[in-house]
N, C-alpha and C positions, 0 to 999 in steps of 0.2 A: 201282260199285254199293256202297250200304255194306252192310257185315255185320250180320248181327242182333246181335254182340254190339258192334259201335262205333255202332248206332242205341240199344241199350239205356243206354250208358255217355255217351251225350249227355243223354238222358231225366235220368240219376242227375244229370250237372253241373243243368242247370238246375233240378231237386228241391233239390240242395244249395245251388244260390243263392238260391234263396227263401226255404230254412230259415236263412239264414244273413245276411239281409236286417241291416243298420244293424251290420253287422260290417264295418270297410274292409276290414282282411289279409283276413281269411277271404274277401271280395269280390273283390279281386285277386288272391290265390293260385288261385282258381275260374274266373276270367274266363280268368286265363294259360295255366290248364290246357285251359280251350274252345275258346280260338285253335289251341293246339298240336294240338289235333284233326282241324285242315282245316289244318294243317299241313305242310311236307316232313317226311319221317321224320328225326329227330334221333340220329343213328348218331356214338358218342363211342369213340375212340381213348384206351385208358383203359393204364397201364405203369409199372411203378417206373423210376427213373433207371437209365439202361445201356439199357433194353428196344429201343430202336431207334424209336420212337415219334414224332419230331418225322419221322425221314429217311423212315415211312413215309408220312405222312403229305404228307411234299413231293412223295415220288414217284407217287403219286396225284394229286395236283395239276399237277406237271411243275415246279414253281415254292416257294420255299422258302414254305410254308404260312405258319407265323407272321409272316412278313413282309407279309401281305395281313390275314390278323385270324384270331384263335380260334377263330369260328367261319364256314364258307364252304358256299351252296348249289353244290351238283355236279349233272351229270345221270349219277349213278354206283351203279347203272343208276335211272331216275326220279328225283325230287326226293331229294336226301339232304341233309341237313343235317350238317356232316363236325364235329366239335368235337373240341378237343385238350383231353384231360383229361376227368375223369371231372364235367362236370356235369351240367346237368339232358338228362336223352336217353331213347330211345325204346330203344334196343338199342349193344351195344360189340364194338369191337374188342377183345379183350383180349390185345396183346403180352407175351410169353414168352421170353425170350431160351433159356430151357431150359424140355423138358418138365416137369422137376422142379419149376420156380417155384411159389410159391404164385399160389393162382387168388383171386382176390378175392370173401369168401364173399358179400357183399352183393349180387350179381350174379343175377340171373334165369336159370336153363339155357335158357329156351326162348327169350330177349333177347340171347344172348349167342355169338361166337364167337370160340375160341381162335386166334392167331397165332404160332406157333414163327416169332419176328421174327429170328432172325440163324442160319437154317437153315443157310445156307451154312458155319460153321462147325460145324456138327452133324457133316459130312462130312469136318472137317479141310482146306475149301477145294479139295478134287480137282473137278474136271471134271465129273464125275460126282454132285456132293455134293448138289444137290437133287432127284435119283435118290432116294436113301438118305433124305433128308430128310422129302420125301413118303411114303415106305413107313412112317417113324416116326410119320408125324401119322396114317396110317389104325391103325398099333396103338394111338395112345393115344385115336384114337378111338372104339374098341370097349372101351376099359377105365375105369380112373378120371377121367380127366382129361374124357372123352367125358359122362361121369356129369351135366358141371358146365355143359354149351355143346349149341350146338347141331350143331357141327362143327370140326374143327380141321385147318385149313390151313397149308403149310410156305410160308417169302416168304422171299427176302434183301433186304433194304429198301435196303443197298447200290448191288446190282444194280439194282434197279427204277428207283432214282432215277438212277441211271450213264445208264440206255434212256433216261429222260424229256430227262434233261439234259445228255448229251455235247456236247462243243464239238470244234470244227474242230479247235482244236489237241491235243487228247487223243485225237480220230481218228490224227491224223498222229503222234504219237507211236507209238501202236498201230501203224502201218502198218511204223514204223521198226523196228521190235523183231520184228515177224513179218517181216522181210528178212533178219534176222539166219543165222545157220545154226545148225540146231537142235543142234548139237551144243554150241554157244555160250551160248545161251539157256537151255533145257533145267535145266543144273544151278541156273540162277539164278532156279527159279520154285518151286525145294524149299522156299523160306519166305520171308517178307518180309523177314526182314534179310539174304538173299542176294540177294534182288530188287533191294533199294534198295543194298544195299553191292557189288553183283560191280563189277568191269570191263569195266562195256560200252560202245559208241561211242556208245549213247544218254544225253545228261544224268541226271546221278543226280538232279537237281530236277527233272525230269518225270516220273524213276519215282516219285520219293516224293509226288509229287503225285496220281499216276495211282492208287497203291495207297491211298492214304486215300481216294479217291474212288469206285475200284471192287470194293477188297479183293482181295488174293489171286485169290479165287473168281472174280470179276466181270475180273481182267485176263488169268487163263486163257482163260475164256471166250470174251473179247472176239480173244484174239491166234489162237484156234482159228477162229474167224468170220473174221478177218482172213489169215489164211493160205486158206483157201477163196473169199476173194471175198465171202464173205455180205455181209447188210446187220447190223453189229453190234448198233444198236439194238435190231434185232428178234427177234437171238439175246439178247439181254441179258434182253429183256423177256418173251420166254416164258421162259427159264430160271429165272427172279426169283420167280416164284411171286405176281405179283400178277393174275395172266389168274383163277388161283382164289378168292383172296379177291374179284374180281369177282363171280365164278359163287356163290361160298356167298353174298354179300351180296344176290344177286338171291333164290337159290333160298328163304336162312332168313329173312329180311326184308323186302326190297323188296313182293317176292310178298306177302307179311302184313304190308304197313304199318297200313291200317286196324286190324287186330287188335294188334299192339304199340304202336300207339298209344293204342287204348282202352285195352291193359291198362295205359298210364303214365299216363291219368288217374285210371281205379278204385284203383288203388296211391296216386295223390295222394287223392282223395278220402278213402276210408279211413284214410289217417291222418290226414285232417283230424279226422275221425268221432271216430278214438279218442282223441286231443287234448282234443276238445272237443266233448263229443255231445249232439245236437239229437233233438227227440221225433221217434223215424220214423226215423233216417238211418240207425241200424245195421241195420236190417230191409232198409231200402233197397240198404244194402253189400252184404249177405251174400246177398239174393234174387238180384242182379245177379252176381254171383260165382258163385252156383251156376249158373247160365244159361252162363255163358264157355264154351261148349263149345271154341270155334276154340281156347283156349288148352290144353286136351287132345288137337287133334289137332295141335298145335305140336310139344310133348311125344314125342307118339310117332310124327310123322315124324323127329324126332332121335334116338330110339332104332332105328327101323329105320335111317337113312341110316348110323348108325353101328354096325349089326350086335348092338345091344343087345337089339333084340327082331328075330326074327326069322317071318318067315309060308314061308319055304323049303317047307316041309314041303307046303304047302299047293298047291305046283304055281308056272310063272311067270307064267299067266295071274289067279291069285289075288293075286298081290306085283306088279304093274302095275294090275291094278285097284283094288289099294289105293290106289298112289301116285296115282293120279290122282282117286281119291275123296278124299283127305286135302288137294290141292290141291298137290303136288307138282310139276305138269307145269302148274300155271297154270290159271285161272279156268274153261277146259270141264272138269268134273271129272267129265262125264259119256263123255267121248270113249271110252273102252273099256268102256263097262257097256251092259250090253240096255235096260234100264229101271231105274228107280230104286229099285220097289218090288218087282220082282224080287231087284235089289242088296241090297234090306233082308234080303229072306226068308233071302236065301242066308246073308252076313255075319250074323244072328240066329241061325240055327241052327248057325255055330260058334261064335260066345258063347256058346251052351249044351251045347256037345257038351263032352262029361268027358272024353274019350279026349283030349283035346289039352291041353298046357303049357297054366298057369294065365298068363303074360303072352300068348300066343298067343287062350286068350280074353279075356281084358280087353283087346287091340287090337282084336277081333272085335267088342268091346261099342262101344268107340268110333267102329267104322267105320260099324256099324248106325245109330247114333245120327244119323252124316252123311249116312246114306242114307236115315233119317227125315226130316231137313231139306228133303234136297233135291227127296223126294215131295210135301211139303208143300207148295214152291213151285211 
């Protein structure tokens, strides 16, 4: 079904093609932006050199990405359009090899999700390291970093890509090293150049193979999998941290294609506008802009998901009725509310209520607003 604001921002493309008639650029920068509309959602893998960014992106694919083309449709989850590098897109991965990196200011928070891409070293490579690594991305997503994205998940892209693409013969290696006796073993996995330099009856050219390919992290792992019998894969790949950047890509994106897709055309429009402006098109930006509701409650389901606003106070049946009014849990946003315009009254009268935190009502404002909406239909 489309949105009232991706029906409104179709309306602007074709106002702007008419206004802009016997212009070519300006006709093809408009036509390309109208395609990308009924388009898959264009999701860019966006990282300075180092970030991990090609090997996440293979390991999402299972297959060396670049090697197939820069840009590739996925069903990850729905139509996704995967692109390496920051060009034209609808919303980004943005790889991090450290919290600390810098976050790319040009970036939209409500377009965007952070990826701490080489978690696994966050942890110093133990067993355990995407444990700790996870725990770091929910503090930094309650804090500054959270400020900039929509959510911020932990991945070792190593790892991921080890799940997708292990071979017969990197099994069996693994199998050989976990027959080993631990007492053998053991001191030679305190770091990689013990790993690759001890004395073991395993080849030193299939450890060093093994470790560039699975890292530290990724050949503990695997030899803990492999001393149990598991199936390594599928310990590789829940550990990996890429099960979640599925789940944030469905929850902050997928779920809000239509909306991030409208908002990369009004964003291309407008600066067509202010380039080069036509009688009528600014009126037209800015009427259609102030309409965007979906992109305020973008906004502040990223601030609750990440603890930045908070409705606690308000009871759990108040903070589930939200979620699902904001669109949170998916397209019936009605599944936990009485009625719509009961949902209004309610949410309206803690927009106005004083006794509550001023971000507590201005979420209440924007809830009502959705409960306006959805009376209306």
């Amino acid at each position: 079904m489309t949105t009232g604001m991706l029906a409104a921002v179709w309306s602007l493309v074709d106002t702007a093609l008419a206004a802009y008639r016997g212009d070519p650029r300006a006709t093809a920068f408009l036509e390309a932006r109208r395609a990308a509309l009924s388009g898959p959602l264009r999701v860019a893998a966006v990282g300075a050199a180092g970030s991990g960014r090609s090997t996440l992106l293979d390991a999402i694919v299972g297959e060396p990405f670049t090697a197939r083309a820069s840009r590739l449709v996925v069903d990850w989850p729905g139509a996704v359009e995967l692109i390496d590098g920051d060009g034209d897109h609808d919303a980004a991965l943005v790889l991090l090899p450290r919290p600390a990196a810098p976050f790319p200011d040009a970036l939209d928070p409500v377009a965007s999700i952070a990826v701490l891409s080489r978690a696994d070293e966050l942890g110093g490579g133990r067993v355990d390291a995407m444990v700790s690594a996870r725990q770091l991305a929910r503090r930094h997503a309650r804090g500054e970093l959270g400020a900039l994205c929509q959510d911020v998940v932990a991945v070792s892209g190593l790892t991921a890509l080890a799940s997708a693409t292990m071979t017969a013969e990197e099994d069996a290696t693994l199998r050989a090293l976990a027959g080993l006796p631990r007492a053998e073993l053991e001191p030679a996995l305190l770091s990689v150049d013990r790993f690759t330099g001890s004395a073991l009856p395993v080849p030193a050219a299939e450890r060093v193979a093994l470790v560039e390919r699975l890292g530290l992290f990724g050949v503990r792992l695997a030899l803990s999998a492999a001393r149990r019998s598991a199936d390594r894969r599928a310990e590789l790949s829940r550990a990996s941290g890429v099960g979640e950047i599925r789940t944030a890509v469905a929850e902050c994106f997928a779920d809000r294609a239509d909306t991030l897709r409208a908002r990369s055309a009004l964003t291309a429009v407008d600066s067509l506008v202010r380039a080069d402006p036509r009688p009528g098109m600014t009126a037209e930006v800015e009427r259609v802009t102030a309409g965007a509701h979906e992109l305020r409650e973008l906004r502040l389901l990223a601030s609750l998901r990440s603890g930045r606003v908070s409705l606690d106070d308000l009871g759990d049946d108040a903070v589930t009725e939200a979620r699902y009014l904001l669109g949170a849990a998916g397209p019936n946003r009605l599944a936990c509310t009485d009625d719509p315009y009961t949902a209004l009254l309610r949410w309206r009268a803690r927009a106005l209520d004083t006794t509550l935190p001023d971000a507590q009502r201005r979420a209440a404002g924007i809830i009502a607003r959705t409960c306006a909406a959805l009376a209306t239909r």
